[in-house]
PQR file with spaces between the fields and no chain letter, atoms N, CA, C, O and H, PARSE charges and radii, in Angstrom:
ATOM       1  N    UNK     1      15.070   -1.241   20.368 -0.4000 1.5000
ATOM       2  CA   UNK     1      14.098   -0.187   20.582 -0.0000 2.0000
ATOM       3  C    UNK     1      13.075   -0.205   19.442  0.5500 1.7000
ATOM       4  O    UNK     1      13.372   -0.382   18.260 -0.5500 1.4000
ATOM       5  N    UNK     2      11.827   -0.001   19.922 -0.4000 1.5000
ATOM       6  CA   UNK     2      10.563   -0.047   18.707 -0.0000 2.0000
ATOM       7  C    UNK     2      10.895    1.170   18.170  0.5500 1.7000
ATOM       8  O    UNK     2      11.651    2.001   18.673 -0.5500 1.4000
ATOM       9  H    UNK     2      11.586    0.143   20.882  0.4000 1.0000
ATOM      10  N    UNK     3      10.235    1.256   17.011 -0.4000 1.5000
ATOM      11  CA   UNK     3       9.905    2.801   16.597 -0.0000 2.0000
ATOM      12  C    UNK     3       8.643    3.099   16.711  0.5500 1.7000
ATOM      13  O    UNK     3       7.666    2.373   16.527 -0.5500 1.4000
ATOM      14  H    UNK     3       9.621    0.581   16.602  0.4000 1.0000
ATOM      15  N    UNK     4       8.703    4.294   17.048 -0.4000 1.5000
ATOM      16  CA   UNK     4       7.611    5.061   17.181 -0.0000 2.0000
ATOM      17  C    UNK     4       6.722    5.016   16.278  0.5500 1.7000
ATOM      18  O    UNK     4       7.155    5.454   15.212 -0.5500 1.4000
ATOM      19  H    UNK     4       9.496    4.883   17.198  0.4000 1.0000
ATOM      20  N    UNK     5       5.179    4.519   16.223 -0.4000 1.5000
ATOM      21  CA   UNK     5       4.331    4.714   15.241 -0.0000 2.0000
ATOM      22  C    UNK     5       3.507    6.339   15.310  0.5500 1.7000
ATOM      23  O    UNK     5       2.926    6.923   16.225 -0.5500 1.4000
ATOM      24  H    UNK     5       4.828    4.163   17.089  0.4000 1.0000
ATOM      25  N    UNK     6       3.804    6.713   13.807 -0.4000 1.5000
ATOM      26  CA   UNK     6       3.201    7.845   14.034 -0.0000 2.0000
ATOM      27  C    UNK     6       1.975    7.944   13.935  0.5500 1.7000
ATOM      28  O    UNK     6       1.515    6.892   13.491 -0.5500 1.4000
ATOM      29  H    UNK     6       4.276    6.239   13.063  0.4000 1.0000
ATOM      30  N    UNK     7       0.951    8.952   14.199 -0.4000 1.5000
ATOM      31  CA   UNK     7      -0.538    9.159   14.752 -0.0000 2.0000
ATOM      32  C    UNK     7      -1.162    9.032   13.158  0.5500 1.7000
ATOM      33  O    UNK     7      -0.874    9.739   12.192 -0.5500 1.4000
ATOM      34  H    UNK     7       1.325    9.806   14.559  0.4000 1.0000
ATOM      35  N    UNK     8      -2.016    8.002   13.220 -0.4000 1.5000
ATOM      36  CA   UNK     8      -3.227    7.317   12.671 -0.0000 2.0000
ATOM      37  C    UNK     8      -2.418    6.760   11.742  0.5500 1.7000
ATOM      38  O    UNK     8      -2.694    7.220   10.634 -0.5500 1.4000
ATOM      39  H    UNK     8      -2.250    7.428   14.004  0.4000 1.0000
ATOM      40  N    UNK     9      -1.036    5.518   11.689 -0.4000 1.5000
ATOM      41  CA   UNK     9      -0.606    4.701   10.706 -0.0000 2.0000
ATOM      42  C    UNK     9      -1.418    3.627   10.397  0.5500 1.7000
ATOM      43  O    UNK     9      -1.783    3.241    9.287 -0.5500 1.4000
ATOM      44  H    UNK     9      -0.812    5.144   12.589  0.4000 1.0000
ATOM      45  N    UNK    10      -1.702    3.116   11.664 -0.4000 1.5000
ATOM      46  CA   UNK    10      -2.712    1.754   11.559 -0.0000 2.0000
ATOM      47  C    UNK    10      -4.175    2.150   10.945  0.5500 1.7000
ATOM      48  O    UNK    10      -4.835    1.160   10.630 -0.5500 1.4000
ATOM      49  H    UNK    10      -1.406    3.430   12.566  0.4000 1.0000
ATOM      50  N    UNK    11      -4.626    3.052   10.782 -0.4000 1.5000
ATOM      51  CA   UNK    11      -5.776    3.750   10.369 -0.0000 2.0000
ATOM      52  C    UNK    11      -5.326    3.948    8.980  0.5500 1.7000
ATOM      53  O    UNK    11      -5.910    3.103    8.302 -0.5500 1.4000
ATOM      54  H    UNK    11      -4.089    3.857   11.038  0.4000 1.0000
ATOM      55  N    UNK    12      -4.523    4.707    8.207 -0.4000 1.5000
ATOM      56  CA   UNK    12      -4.306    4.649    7.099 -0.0000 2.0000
ATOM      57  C    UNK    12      -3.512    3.422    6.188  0.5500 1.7000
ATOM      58  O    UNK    12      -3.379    3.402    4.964 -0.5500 1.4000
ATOM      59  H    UNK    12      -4.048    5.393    8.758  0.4000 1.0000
ATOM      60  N    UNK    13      -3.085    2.528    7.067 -0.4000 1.5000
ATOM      61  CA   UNK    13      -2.541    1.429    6.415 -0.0000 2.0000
ATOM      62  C    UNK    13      -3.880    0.888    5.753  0.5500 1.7000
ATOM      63  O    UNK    13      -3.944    0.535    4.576 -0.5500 1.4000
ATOM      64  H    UNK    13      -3.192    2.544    8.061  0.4000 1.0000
ATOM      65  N    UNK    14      -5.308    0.854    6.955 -0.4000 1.5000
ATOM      66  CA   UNK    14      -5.873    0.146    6.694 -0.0000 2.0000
ATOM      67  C    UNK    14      -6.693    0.303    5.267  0.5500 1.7000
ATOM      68  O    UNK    14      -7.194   -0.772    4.938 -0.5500 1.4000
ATOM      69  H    UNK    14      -5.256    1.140    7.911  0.4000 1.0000
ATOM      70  N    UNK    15      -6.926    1.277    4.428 -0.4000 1.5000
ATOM      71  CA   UNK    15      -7.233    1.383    2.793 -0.0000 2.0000
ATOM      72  C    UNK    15      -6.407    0.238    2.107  0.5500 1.7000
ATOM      73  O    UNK    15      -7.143   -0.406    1.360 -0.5500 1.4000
ATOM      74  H    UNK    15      -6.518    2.150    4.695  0.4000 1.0000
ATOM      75  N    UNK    16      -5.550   -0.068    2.114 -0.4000 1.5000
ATOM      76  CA   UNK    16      -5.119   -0.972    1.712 -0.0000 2.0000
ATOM      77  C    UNK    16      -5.599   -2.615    1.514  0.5500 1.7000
ATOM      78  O    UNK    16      -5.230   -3.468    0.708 -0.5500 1.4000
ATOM      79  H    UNK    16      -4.951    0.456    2.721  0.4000 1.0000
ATOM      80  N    UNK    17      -6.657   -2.647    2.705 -0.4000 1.5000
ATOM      81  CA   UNK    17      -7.377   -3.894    2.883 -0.0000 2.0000
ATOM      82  C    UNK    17      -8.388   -4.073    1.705  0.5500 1.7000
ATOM      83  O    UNK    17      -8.707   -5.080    1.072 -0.5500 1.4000
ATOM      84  H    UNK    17      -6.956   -1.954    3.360  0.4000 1.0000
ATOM      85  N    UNK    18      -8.818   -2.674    1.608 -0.4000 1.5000
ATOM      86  CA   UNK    18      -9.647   -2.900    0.110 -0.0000 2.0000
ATOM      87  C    UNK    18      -9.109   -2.905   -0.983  0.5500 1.7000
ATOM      88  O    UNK    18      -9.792   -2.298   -1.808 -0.5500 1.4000
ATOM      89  H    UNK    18      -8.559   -1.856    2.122  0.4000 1.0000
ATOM      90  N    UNK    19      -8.008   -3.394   -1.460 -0.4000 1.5000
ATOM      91  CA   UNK    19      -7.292   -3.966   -2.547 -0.0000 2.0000
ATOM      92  C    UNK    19      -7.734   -4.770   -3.431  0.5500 1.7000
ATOM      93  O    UNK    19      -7.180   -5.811   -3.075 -0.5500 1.4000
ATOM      94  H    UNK    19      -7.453   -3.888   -0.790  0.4000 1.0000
ATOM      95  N    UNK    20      -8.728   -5.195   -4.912 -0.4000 1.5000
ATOM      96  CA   UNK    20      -8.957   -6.052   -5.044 -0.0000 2.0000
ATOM      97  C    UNK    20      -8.116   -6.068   -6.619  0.5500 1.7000
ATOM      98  O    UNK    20      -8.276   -5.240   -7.516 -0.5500 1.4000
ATOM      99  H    UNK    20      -9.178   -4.349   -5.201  0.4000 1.0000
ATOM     100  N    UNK    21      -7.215   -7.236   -6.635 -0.4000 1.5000
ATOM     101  CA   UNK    21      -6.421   -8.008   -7.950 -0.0000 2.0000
ATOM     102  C    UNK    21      -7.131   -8.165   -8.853  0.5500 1.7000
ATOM     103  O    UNK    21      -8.143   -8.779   -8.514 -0.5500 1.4000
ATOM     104  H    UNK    21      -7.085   -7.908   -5.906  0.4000 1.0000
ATOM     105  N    UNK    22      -7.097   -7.843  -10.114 -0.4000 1.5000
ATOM     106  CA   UNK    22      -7.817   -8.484  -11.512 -0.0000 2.0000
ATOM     107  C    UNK    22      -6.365   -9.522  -11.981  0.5500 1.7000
ATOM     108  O    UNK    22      -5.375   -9.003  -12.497 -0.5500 1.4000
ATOM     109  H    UNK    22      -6.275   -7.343  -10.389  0.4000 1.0000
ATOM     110  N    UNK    23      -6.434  -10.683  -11.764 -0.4000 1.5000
ATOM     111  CA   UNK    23      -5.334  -11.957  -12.096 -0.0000 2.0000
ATOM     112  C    UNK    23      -5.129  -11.849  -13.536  0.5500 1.7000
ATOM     113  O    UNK    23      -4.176  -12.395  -14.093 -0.5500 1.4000
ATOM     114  H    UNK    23      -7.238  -11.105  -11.345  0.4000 1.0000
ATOM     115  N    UNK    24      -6.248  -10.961  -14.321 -0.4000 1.5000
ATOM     116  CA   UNK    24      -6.007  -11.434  -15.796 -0.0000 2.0000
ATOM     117  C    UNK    24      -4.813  -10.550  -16.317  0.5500 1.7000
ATOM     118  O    UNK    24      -4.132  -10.779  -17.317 -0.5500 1.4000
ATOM     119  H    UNK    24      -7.022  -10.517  -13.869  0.4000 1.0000
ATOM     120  N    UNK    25      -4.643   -9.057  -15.078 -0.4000 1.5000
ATOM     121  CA   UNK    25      -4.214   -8.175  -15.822 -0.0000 2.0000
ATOM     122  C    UNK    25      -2.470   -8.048  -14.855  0.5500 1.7000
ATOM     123  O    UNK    25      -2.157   -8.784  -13.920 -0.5500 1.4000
ATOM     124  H    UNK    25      -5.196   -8.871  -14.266  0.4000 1.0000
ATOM     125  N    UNK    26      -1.723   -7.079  -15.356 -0.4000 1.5000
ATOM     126  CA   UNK    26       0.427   -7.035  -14.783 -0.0000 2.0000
ATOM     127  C    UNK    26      -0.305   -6.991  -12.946  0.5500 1.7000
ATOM     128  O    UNK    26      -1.486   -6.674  -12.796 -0.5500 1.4000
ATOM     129  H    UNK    26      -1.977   -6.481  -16.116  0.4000 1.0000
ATOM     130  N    UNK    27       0.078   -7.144  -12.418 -0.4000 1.5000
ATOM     131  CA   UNK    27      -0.188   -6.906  -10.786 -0.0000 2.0000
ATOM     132  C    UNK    27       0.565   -5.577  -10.633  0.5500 1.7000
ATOM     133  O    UNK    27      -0.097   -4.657  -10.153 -0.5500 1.4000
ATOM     134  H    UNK    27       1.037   -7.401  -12.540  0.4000 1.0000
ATOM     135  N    UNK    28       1.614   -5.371  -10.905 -0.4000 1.5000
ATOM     136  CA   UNK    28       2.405   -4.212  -10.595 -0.0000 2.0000
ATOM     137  C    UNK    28       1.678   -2.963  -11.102  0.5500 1.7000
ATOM     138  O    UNK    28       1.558   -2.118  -10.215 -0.5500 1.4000
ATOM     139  H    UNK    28       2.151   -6.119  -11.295  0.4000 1.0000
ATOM     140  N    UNK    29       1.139   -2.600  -12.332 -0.4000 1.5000
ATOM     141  CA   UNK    29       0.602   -1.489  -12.834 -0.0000 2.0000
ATOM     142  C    UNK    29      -0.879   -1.501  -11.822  0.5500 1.7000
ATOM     143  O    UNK    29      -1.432   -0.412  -11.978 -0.5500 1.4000
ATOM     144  H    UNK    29       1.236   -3.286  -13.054  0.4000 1.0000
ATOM     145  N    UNK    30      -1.260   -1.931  -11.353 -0.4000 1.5000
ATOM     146  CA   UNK    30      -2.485   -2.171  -10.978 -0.0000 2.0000
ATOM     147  C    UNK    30      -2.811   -1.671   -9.113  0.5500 1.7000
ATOM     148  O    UNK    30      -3.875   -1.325   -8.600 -0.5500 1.4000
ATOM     149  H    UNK    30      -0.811   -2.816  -11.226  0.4000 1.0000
ATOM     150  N    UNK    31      -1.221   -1.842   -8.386 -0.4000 1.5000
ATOM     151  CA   UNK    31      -0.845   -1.598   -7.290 -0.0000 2.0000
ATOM     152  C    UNK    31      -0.296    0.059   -7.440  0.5500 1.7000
ATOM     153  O    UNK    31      -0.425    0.937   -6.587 -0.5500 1.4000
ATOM     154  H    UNK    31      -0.357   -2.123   -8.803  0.4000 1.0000
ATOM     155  N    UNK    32       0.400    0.192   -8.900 -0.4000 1.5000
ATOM     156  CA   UNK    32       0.578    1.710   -8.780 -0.0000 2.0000
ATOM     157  C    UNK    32      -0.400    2.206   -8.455  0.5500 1.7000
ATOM     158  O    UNK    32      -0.593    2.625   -7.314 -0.5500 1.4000
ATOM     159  H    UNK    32       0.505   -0.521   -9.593  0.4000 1.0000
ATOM     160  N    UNK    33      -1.397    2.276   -9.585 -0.4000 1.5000
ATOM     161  CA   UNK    33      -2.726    2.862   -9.533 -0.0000 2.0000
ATOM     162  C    UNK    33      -3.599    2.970   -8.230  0.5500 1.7000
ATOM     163  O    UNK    33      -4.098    4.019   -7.822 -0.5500 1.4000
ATOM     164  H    UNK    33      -1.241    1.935  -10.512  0.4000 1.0000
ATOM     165  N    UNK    34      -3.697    1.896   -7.711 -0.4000 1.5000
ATOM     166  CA   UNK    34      -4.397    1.831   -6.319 -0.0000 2.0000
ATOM     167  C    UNK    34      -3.868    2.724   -5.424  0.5500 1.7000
ATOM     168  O    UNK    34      -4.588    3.404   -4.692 -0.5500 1.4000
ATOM     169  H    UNK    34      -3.291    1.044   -8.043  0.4000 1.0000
ATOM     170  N    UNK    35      -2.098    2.808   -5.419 -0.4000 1.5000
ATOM     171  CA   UNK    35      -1.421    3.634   -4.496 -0.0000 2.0000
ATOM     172  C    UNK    35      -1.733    4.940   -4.989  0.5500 1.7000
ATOM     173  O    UNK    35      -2.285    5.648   -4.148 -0.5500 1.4000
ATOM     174  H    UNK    35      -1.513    2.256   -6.014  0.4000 1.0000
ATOM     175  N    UNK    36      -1.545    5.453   -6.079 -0.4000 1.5000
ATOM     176  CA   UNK    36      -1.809    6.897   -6.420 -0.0000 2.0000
ATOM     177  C    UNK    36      -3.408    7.195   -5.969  0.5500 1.7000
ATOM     178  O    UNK    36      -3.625    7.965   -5.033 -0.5500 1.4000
ATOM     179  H    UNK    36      -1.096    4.878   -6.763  0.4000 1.0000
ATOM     180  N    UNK    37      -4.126    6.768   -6.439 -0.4000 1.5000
ATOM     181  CA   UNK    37      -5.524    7.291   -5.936 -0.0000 2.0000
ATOM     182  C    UNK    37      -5.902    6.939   -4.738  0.5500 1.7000
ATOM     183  O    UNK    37      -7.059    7.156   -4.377 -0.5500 1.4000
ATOM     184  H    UNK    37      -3.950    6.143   -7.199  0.4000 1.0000
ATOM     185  N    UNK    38      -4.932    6.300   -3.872 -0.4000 1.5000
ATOM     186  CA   UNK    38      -4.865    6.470   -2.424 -0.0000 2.0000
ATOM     187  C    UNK    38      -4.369    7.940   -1.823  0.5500 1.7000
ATOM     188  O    UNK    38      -4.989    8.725   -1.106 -0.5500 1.4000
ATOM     189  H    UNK    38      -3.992    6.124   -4.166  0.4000 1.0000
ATOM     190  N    UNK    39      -2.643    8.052   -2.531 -0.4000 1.5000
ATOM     191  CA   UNK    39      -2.373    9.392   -1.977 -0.0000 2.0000
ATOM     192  C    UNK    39      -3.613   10.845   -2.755  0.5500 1.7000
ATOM     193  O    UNK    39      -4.069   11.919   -2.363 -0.5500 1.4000
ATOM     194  H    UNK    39      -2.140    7.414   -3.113  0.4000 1.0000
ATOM     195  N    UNK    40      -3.676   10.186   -3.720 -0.4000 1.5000
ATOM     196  CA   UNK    40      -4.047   11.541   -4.431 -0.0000 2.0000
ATOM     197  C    UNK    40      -5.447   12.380   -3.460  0.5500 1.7000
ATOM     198  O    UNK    40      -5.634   13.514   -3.021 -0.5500 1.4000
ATOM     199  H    UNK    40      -3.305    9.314   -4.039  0.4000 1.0000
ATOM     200  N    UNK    41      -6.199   11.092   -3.463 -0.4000 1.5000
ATOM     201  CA   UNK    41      -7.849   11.158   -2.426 -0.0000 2.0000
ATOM     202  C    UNK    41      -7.234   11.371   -0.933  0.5500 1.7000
ATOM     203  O    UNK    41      -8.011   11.497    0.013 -0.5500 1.4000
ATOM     204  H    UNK    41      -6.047   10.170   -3.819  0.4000 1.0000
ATOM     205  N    UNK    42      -5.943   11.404   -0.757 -0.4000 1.5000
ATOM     206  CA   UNK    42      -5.793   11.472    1.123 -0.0000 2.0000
ATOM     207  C    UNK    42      -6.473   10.115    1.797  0.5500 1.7000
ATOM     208  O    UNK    42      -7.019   10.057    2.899 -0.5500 1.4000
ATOM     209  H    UNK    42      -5.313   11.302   -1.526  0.4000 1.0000
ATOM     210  N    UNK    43      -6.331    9.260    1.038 -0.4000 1.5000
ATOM     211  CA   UNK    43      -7.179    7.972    1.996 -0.0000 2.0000
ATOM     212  C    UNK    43      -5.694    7.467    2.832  0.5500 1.7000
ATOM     213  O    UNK    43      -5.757    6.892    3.919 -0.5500 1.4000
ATOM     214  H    UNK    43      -5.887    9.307    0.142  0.4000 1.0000
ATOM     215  N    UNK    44      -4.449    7.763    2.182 -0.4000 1.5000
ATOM     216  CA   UNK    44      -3.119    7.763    2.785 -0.0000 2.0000
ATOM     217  C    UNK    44      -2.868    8.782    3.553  0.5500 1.7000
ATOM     218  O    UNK    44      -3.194    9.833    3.002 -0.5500 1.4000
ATOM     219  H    UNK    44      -4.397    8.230    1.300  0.4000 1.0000
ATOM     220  N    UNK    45      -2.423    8.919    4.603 -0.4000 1.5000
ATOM     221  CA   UNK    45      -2.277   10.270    5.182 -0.0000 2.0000
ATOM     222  C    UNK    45      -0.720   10.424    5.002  0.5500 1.7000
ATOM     223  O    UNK    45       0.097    9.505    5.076 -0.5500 1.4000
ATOM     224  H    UNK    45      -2.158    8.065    5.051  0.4000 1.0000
ATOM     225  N    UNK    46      -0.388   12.101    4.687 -0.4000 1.5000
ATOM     226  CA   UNK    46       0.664   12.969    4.265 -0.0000 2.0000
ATOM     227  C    UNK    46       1.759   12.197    5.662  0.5500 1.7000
ATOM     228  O    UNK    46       1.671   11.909    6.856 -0.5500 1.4000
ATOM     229  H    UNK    46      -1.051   12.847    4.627  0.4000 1.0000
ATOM     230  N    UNK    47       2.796   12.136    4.482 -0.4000 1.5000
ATOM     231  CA   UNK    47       3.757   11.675    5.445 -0.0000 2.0000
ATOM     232  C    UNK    47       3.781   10.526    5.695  0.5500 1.7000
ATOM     233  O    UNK    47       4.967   10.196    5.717 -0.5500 1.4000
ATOM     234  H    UNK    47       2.868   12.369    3.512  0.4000 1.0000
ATOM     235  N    UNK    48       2.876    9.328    5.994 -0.4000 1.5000
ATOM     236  CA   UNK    48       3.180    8.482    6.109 -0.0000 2.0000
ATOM     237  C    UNK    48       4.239    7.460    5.395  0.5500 1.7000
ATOM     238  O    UNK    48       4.344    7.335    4.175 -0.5500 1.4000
ATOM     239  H    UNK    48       1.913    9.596    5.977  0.4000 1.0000
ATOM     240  N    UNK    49       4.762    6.978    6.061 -0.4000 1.5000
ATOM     241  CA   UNK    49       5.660    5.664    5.704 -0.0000 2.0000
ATOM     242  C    UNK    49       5.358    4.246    5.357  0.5500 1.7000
ATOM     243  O    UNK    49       5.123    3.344    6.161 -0.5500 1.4000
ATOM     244  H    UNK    49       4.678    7.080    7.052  0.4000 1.0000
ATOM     245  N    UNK    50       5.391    4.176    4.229 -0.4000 1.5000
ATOM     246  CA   UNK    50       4.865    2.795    4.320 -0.0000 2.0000
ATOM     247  C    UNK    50       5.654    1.425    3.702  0.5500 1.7000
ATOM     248  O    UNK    50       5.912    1.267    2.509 -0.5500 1.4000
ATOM     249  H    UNK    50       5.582    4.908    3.576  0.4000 1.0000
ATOM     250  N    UNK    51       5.982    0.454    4.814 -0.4000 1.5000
ATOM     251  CA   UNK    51       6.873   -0.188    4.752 -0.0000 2.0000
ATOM     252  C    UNK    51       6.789   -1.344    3.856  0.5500 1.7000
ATOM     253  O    UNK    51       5.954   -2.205    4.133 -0.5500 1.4000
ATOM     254  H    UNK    51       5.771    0.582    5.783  0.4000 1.0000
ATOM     255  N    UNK    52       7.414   -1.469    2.984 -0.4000 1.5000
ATOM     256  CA   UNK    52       7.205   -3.344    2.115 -0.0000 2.0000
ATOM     257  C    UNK    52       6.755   -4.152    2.738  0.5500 1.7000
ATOM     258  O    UNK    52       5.545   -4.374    2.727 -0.5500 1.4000
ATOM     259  H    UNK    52       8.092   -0.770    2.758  0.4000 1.0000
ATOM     260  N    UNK    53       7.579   -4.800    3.434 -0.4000 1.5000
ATOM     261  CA   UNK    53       6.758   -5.969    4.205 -0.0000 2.0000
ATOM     262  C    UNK    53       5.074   -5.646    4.673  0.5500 1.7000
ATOM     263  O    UNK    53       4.272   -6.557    4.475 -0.5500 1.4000
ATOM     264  H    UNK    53       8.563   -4.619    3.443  0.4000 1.0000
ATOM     265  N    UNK    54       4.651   -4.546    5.193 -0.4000 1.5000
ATOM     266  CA   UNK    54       3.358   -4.533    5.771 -0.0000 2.0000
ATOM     267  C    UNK    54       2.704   -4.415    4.419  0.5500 1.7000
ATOM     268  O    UNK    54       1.684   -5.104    4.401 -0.5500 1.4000
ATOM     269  H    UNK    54       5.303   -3.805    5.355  0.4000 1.0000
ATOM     270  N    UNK    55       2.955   -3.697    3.111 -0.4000 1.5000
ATOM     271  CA   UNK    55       2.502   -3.415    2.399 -0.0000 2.0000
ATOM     272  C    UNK    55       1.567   -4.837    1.269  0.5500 1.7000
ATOM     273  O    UNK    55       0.500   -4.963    0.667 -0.5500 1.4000
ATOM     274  H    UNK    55       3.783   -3.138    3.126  0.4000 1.0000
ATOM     275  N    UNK    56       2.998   -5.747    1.581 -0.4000 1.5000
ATOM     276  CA   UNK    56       3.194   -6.930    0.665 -0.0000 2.0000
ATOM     277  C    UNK    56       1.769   -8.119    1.753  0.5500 1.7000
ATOM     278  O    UNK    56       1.084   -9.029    1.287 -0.5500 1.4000
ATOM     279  H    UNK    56       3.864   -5.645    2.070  0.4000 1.0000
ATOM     280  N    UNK    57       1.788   -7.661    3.036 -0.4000 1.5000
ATOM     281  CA   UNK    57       0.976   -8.906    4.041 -0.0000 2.0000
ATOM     282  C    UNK    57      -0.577   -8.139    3.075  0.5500 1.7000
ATOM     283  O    UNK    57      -1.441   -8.643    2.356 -0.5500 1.4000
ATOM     284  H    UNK    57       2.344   -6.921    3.414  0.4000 1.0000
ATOM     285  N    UNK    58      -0.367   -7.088    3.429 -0.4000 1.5000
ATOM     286  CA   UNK    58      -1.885   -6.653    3.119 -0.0000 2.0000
ATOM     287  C    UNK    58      -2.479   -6.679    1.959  0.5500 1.7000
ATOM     288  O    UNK    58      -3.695   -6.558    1.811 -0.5500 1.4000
ATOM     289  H    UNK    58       0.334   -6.679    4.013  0.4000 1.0000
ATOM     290  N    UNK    59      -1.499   -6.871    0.886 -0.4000 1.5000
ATOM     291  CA   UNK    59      -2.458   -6.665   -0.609 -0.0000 2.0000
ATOM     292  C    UNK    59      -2.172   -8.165   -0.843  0.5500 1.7000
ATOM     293  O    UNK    59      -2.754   -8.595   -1.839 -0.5500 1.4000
ATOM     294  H    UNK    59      -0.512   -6.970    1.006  0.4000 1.0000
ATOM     295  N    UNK    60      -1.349   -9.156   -0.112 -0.4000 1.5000
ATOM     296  CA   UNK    60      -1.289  -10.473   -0.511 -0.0000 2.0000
ATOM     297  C    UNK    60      -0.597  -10.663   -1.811  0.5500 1.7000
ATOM     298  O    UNK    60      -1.005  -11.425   -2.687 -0.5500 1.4000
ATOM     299  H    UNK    60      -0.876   -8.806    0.696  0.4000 1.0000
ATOM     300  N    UNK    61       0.134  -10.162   -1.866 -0.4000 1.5000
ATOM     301  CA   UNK    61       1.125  -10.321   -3.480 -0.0000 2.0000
ATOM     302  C    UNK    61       2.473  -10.451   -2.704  0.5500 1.7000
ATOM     303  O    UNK    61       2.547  -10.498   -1.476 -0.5500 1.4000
ATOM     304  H    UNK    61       0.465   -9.543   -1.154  0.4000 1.0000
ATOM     305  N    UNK    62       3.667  -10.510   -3.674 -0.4000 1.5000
ATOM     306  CA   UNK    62       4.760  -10.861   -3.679 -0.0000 2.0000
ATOM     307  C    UNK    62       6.185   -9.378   -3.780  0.5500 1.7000
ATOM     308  O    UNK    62       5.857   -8.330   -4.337 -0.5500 1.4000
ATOM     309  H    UNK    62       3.607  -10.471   -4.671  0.4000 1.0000
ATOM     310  N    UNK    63       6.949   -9.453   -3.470 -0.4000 1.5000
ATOM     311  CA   UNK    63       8.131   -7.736   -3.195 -0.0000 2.0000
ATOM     312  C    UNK    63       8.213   -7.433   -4.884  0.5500 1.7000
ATOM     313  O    UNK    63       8.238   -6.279   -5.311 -0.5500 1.4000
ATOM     314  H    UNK    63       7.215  -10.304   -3.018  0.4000 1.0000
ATOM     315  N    UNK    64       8.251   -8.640   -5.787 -0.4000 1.5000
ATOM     316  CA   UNK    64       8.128   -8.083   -7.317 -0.0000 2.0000
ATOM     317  C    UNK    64       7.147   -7.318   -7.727  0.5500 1.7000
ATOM     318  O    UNK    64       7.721   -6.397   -8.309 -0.5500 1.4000
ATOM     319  H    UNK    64       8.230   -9.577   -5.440  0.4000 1.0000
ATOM     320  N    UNK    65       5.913   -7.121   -7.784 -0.4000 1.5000
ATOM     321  CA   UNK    65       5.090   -6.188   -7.930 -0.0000 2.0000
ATOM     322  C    UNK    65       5.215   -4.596   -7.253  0.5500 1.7000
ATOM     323  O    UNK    65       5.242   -3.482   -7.777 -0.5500 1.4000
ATOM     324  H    UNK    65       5.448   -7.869   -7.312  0.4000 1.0000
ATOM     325  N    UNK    66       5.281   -5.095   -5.740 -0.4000 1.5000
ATOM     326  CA   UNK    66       5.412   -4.127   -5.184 -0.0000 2.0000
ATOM     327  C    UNK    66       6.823   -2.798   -5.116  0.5500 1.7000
ATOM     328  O    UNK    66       6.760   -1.688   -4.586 -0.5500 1.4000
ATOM     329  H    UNK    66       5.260   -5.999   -5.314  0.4000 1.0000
ATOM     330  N    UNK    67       7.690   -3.266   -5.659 -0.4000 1.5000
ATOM     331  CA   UNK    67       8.536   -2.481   -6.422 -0.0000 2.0000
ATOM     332  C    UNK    67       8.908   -1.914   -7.604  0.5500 1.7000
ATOM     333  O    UNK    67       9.574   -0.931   -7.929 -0.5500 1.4000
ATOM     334  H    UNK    67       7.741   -4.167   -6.089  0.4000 1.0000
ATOM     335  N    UNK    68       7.948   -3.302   -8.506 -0.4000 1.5000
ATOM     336  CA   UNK    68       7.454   -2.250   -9.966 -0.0000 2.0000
ATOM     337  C    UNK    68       6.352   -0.936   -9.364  0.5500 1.7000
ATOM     338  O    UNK    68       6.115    0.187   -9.809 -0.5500 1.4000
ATOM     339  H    UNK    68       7.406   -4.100   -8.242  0.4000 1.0000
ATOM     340  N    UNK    69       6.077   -1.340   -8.712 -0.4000 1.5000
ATOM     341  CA   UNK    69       5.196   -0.254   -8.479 -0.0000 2.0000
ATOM     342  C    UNK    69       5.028    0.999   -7.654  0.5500 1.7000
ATOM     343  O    UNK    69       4.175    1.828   -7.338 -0.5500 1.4000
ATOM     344  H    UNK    69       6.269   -2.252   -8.350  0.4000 1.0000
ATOM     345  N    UNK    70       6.310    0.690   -7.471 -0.4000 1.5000
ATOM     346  CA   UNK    70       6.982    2.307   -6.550 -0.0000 2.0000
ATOM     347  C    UNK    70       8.151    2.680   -7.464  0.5500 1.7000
ATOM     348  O    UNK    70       8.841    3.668   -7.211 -0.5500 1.4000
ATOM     349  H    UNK    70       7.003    0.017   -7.727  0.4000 1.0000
């Protein structure tokens, strides 16, 4: 059985596309930041879920960052 996507996930996943890496600097501190001033601005919508794997396709990095950074 699928799960149910809840109303406007694919819409708020999509902030995420504007992600851009500075290579010089930790990747992980850099993905916090992006995520907080995502939720903080509501460009994330309340409640949403957001899963590793989709998280990891879209910013193009690797599950190590992305768990320093949650």
């Amino acid at each position: 059985m699928l799960k149910e996507e809840k109303f406007g996930e694919k819409e708020s996943l999509s902030v995420l596309d504007g992600f851009t890496l500075d290579r010089e600097k930790l990747i992980g501190p850099q993905i916090y930041q992006f995520l907080l001033n995502a939720i903080v601005t509501v460009r994330l919508s309340p409640g949403i879920g957001l899963k590793e794997k989709e998280v990891i396709k879209r910013l193009g990095v690797s599950r190590t960052p992305i768990r320093e950074a949650c």
